[in-house]
C-alpha positions in Angstrom: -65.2 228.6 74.3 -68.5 228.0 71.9 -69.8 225.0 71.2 -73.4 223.0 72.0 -74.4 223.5 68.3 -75.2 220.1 66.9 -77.6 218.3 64.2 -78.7 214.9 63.6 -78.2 214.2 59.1 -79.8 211.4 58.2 -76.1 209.3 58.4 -75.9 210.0 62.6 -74.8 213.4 64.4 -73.0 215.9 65.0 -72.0 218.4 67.9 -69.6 221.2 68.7 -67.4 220.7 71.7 -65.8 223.7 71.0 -66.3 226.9 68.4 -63.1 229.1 68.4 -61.9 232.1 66.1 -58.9 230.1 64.5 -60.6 226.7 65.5 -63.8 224.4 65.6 -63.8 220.7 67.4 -66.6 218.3 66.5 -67.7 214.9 68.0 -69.3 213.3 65.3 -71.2 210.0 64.9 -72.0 207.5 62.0 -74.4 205.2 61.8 -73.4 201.4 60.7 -73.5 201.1 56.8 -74.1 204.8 56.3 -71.8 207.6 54.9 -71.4 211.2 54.6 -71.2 213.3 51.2 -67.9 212.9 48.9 -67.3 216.7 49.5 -64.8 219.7 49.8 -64.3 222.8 51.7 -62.4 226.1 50.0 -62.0 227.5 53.6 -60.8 225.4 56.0 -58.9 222.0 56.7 -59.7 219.1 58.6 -57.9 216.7 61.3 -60.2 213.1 61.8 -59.1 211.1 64.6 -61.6 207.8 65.3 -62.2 206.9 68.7 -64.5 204.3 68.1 -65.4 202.1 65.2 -63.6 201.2 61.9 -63.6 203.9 59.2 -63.1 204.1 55.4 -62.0 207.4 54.5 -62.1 208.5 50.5 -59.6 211.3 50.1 -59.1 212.5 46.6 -60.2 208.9 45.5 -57.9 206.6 47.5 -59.4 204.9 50.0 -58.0 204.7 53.8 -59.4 201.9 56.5 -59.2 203.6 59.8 -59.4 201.7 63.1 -59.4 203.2 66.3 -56.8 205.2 67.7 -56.1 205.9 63.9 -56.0 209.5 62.2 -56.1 211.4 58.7 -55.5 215.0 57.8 -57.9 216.3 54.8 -55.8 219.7 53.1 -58.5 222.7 51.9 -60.3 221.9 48.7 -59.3 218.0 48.8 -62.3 215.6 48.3 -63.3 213.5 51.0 -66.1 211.5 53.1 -65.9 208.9 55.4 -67.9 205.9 55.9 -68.5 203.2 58.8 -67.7 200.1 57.7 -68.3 197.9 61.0 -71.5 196.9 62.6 -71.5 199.0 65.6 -71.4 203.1 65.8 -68.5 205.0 64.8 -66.7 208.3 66.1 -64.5 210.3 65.5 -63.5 213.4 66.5 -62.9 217.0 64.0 -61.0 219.4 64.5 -61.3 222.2 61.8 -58.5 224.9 61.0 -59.1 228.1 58.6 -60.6 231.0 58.3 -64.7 230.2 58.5 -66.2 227.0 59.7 -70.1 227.5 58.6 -71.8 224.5 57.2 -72.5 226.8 53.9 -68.4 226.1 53.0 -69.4 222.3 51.9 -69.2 221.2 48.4 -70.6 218.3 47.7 -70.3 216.1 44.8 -72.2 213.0 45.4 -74.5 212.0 48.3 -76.7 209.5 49.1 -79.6 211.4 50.3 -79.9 213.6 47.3 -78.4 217.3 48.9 -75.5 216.3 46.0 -74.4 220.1 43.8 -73.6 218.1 41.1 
């Protein structure tokens, strides 16, 4: 078991629990009112379960309200991004499946702090 990588984007943080061949878990955190980039992935597929906070996750452009507990599957090369909606912190918890898992397989088609491809 890997893990211990993390970052801090300027929408919360991120870090590895666990970095596997076939897998990779991620604890991640959003700050109230922020979002991360409407973005896809060509390599891998994606699992989000929140544990904490209310969500609204855009998946090929319908939107999703997630509480906690709550849980949404993103396929390989679907558009997606999630958002926090509520006042206090939200997070959830990703688990990736594929064949790579490097931050260099992210697509992203609009962002709010300007790292946008398009």
């Amino acid at each position: 078991m890997k893990g211990n990588e993390e970052a801090s984007p300027p929408w919360g943080r991120w870090v590895v629990l666990d970095d596997d061949d076939a897998f990779k878990v991620k604890r991640i955190e959003v700050l109230p009112g922020k979002r991360l980039s409407y973005q896809k992935h060509f390599k891998r597929a994606e699992h989000w379960y929140v544990v904490k906070g209310q969500a609204r996750v855009t998946r090929d452009g319908q939107d999703h309200l997630l509480g906690e507990g709550a849980c949404i599957s993103i396929g390989r090369e679907a558009l997606h991004r999630i958002e926090n909606v509520g006042s206090d912190l939200l997070v959830f918890i990703e688990v990736q499946r594929g064949e790579y898992f490097g931050e260099d397989d992210i697509v992203r088609m609009e962002d709010d702090f300007g790292r946008a491809a398009y």
